[in-house]
C-alpha positions in Angstrom: 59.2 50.5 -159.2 61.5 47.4 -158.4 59.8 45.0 -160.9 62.5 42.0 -161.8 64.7 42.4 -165.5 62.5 40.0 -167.0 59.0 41.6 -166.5 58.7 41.2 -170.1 58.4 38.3 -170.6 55.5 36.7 -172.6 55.0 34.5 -169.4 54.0 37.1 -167.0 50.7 36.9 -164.9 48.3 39.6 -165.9 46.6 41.0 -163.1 44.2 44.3 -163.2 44.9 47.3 -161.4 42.2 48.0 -158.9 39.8 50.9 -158.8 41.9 53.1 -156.4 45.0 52.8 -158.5 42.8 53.6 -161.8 41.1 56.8 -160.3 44.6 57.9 -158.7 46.5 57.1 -162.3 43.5 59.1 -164.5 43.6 62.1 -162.2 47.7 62.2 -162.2 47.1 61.9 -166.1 44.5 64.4 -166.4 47.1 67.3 -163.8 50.5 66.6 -166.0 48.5 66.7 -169.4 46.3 70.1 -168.6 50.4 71.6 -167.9 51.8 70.1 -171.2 52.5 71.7 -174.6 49.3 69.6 -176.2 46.1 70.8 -177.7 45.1 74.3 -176.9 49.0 74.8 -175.6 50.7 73.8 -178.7 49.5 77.7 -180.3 52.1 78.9 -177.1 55.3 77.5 -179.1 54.7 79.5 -182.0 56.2 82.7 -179.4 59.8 81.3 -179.1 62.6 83.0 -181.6 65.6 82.2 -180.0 66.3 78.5 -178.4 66.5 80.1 -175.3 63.3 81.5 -175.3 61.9 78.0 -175.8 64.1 77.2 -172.7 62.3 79.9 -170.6 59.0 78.5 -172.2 59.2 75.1 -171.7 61.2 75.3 -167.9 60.2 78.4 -166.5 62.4 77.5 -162.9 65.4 75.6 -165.0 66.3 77.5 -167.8 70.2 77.7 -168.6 72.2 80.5 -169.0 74.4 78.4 -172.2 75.8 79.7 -175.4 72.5 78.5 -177.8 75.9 75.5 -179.6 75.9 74.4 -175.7 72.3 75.1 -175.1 70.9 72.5 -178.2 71.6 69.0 -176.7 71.6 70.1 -173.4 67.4 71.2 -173.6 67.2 68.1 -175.8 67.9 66.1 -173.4 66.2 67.7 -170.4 62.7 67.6 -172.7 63.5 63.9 -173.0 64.3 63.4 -168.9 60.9 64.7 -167.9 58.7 63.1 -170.3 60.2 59.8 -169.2 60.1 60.9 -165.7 56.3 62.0 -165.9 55.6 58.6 -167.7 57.4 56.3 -164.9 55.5 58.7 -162.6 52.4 57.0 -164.1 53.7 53.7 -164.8 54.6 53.5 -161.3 51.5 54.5 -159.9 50.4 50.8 -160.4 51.3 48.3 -158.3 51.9 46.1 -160.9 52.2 47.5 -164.1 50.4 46.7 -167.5 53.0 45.1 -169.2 51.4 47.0 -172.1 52.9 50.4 -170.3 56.0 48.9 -169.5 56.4 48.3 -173.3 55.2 51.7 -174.3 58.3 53.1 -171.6 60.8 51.0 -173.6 60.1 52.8 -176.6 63.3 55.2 -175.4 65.8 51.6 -174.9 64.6 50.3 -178.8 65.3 53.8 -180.4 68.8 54.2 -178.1 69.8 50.5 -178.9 69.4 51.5 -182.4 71.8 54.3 -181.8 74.2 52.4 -180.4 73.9 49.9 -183.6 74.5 52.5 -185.5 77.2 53.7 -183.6 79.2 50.4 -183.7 79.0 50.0 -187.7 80.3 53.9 -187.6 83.4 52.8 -185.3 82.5 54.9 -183.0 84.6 54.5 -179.3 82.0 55.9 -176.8 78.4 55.9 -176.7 77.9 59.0 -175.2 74.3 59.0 -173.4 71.5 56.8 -173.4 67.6 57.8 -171.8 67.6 56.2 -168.2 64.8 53.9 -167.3 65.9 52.9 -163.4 64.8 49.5 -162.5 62.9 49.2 -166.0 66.3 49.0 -168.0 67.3 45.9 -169.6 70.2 46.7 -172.0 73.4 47.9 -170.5 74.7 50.7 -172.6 77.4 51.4 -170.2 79.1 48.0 -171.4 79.6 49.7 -174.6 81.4 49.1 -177.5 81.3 45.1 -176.3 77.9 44.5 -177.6 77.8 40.6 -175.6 77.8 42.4 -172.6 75.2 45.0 -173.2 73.1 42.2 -174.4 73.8 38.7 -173.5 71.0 37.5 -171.2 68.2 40.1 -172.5 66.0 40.1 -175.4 68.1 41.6 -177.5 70.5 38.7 -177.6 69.1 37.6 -181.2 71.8 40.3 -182.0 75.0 38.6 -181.2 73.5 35.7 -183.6 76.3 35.1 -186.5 73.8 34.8 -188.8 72.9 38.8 -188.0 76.1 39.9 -188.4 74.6 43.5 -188.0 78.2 45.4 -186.4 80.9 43.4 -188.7 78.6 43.2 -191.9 77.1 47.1 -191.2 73.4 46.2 -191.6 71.7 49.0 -189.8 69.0 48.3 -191.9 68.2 44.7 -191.5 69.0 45.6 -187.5 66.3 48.9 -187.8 63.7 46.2 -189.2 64.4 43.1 -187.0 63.7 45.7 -184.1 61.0 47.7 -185.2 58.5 44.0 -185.9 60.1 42.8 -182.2 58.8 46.2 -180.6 55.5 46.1 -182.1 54.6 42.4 -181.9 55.4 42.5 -178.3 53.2 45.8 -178.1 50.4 44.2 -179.7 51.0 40.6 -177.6 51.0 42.9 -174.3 47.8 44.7 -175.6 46.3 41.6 -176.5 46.5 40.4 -172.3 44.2 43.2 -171.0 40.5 42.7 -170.5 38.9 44.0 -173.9 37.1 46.4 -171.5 40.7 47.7 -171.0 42.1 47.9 -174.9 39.5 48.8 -176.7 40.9 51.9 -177.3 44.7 51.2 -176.9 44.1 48.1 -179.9 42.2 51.0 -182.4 45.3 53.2 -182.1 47.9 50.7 -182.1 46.5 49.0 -184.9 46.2 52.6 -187.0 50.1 53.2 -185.6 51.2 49.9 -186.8 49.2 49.9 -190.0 50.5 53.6 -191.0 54.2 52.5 -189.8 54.6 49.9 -192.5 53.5 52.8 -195.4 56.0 55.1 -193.7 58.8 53.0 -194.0 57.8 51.2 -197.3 57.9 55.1 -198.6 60.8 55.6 -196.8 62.5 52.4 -198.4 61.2 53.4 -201.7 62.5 56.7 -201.9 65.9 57.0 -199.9 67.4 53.7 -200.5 66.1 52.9 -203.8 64.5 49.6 -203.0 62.1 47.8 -205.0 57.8 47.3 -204.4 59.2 43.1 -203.5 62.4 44.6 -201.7 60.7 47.1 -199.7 57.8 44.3 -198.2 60.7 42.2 -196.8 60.6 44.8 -194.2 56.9 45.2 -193.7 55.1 44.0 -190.1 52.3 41.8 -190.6 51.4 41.2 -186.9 47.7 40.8 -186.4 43.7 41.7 -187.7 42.9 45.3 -187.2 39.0 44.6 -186.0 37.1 47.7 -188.2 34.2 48.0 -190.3 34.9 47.3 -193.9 36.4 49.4 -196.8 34.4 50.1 -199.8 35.9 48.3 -202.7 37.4 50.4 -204.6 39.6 51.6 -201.8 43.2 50.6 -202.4 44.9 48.7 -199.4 41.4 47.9 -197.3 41.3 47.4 -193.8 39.1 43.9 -194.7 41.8 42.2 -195.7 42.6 41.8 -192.4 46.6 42.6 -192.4 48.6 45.5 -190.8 50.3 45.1 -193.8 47.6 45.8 -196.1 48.0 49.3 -197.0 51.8 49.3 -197.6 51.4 46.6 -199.6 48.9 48.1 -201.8 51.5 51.2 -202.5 54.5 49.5 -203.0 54.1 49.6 -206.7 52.7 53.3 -207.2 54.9 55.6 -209.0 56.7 57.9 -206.4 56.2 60.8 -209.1 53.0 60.0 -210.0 49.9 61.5 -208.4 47.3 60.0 -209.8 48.7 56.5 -209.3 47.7 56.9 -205.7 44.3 57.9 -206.3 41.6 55.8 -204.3 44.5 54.9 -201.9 43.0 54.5 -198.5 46.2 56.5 -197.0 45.9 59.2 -199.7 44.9 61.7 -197.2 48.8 61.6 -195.5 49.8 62.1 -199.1 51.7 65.6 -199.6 49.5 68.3 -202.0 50.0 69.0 -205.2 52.1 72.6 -206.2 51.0 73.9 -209.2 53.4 74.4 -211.7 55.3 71.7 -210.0 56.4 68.7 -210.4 55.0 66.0 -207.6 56.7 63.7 -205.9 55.8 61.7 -202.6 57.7 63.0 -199.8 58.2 60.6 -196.9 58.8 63.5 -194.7 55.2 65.0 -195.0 53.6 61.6 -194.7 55.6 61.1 -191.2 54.5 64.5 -190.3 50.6 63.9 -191.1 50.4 60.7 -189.6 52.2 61.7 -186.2 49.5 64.7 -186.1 46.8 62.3 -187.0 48.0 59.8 -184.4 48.2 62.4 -181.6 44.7 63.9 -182.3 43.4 59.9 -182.0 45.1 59.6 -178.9 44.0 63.0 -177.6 40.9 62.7 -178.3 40.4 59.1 -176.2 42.0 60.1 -173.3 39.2 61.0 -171.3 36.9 58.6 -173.4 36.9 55.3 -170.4 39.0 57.3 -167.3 39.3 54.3 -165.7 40.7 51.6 -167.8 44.2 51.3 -169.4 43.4 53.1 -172.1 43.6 56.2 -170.8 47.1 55.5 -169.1 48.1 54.1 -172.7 46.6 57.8 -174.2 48.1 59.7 -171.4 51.8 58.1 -172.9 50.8 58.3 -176.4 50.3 62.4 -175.8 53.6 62.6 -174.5 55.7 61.2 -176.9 54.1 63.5 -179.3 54.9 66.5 -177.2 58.6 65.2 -176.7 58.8 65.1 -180.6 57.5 68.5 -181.3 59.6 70.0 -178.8 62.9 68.3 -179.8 62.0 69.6 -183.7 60.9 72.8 -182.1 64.6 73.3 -180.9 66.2 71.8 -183.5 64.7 74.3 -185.9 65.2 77.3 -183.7 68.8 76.4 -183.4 68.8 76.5 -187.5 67.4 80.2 -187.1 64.2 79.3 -187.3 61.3 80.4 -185.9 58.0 78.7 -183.7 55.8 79.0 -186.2 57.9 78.1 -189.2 59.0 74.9 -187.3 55.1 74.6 -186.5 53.9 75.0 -190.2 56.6 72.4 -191.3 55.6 69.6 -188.8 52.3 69.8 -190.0 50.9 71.0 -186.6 47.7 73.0 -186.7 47.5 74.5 -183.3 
């Protein structure tokens, strides 16, 4: 892998992989994905009643013999290693990797760097384990609790800035946002580099992710932490045009506006217990159903759910759409992440006494 620490950076060369790397990179793809717990497969983790069970399941020549207290975090994070180690096994596979990949991979650094954020404003004296990315790491968790030597010299140094003051002042939240826009503008800059013969695909999806990301966290804003419509779109990404055919016009949020933002922004004054205030909504769709004889209220939860499901069928479904162009490698990581996700919440829930199929029905996941 051996690329330098900066390979990020917005000043890298873009070069395109050559046909014997594409063919070699869609036919690793298509082996690991026809062995993962994704479409047809998923109906297979509705058998698991017990966590170890879903051990046997999911590693059939590494399960553990651990008490199921030991057992939980332990299968967490061996689900976690081999996703990442089947994704580097792709991103590697180039000889010089679409920076657009290499983003994807640091999905796990952003989401542990948050963790470690969070773990400073708690006062916390360890960090206990971080996902390893080899040669592709940039942040040095092991220099934790000093956060200027984790970061100083990275991207991330926009942290130690005074005028942050995420650890001291315990901002998770303005740290959570400042992230979340840097992750996704640099995925859509990296996307933006590659041929369009090559993003065609990946600039649909990422568009629809980053687009359905802003609702879930305006919702998310709304409802757990009591913020305001104008509060709530500080923390909105506006990054770039999302390149579809028009909405009709009497579609709330449409995508002609030509924002990322457009949709949140068109919900953030809704009522949160009103159901027909959402009506017309061009998100409605991830909106959780009405109960009879119950009150409704919009539940973040569902929405995440829907639009994970909804994200992962995209993605499935354009995997094998152009075999030879990044898209497919971009698909192949995108299917994945999803499978990482529902396996993590599979054990999760089975450690609560749970079963597959409950877990199952509650993610939203229609096998």
């Amino acid at each position: 892998m051996g690329l330098p620490r900066n390979f990020g950076s917005p000043m890298q060369a873009v070069s395109r992989p050559g046909a014997g790397e594409r063919a070699f990179v869609y036919a690793k793809a298509c082996g690991i994905v026809g062995k993962s717990f994704v479409a047809k497969r998923i109906s297979a983790l509705k058998q698991p009643g017990r966590l170890s069970a879903l051990d046997r399941l999911v590693f059939p020549q590494g399960s553990r013999e651990l008490p199921e207290r030991e057992l939980l975090p332990d299968l967490e994070r061996r689900i976690t290693d081999r996703t990442v180690s089947q994704i580097l096994a792709i991103v590697s596979s180039y000889s010089r990797p679409p920076e657009l990949l290499l983003r994807l991979l640091r999905t796990w650094e952003y989401a542990d760097l948050k963790s470690s954020l969070n773990a400073l404003v708690s006062g916390e004296s360890s960090f206990p384990s971080w996902t390893k990315l080899g040669s592709f790491a940039v942040v040095r968790f092991a220099a934790y609790p000093d956060l200027s030597a984790m970061l100083k010299g990275t991207e991330f140094e926009f942290l130690l800035d005074k005028e942050m003051n995420l650890v001291k002042g315990g901002n998770a939240i303005k740290a959570q946002t400042e992230l979340d826009k840097r992750y996704y503008r640099s995925l859509w800059q990296a996307m933006k580099q590659l041929p369009p013969g090559d993003r065609a695909v990946s600039e649909r999806i990422l568009g629809e992710e980053i687009s359905l990301r802003n609702c879930i966290w305006a919702l998310r804003l709304r409802t757990y932490y009591g913020m305001t419509g104008r509060e709530a779109a500080e923390h909105l990404m506006d990054i770039g045009p999302l390149k579809t055919a028009k909405a009709s016009g009497r579609k709330k949020g449409a995508e002609a506006s030509g924002s990322l933002a457009a949709d949140a922004c068109a919900m953030l004054e809704f009522g949160l217990d009103s159901r027909p205030a959402w009506k017309g909504w061009r998100r409605e769709r991830f909106l959780n159903p009405e109960t009879p004889g119950q009150p409704w209220a919009a539940n973040p939860r569902y929405f995440q759910n829907a639009v994970g499901d909804y994200l992962y069928r995209l993605a499935l479904r354009s995997f094998r759409r152009k075999p030879f162009s990044v898209d497919t490698a971009f698909c192949f990581i995108r299917i994945k992440q999803y499978e990482e996700d529902i396996l993590i919440s599979l054990a999760e829930g089975l450690g609560l006494g749970m079963t597959g199929q409950d877990v199952l029905a509650l993610l939203e996941v229609i096998p």
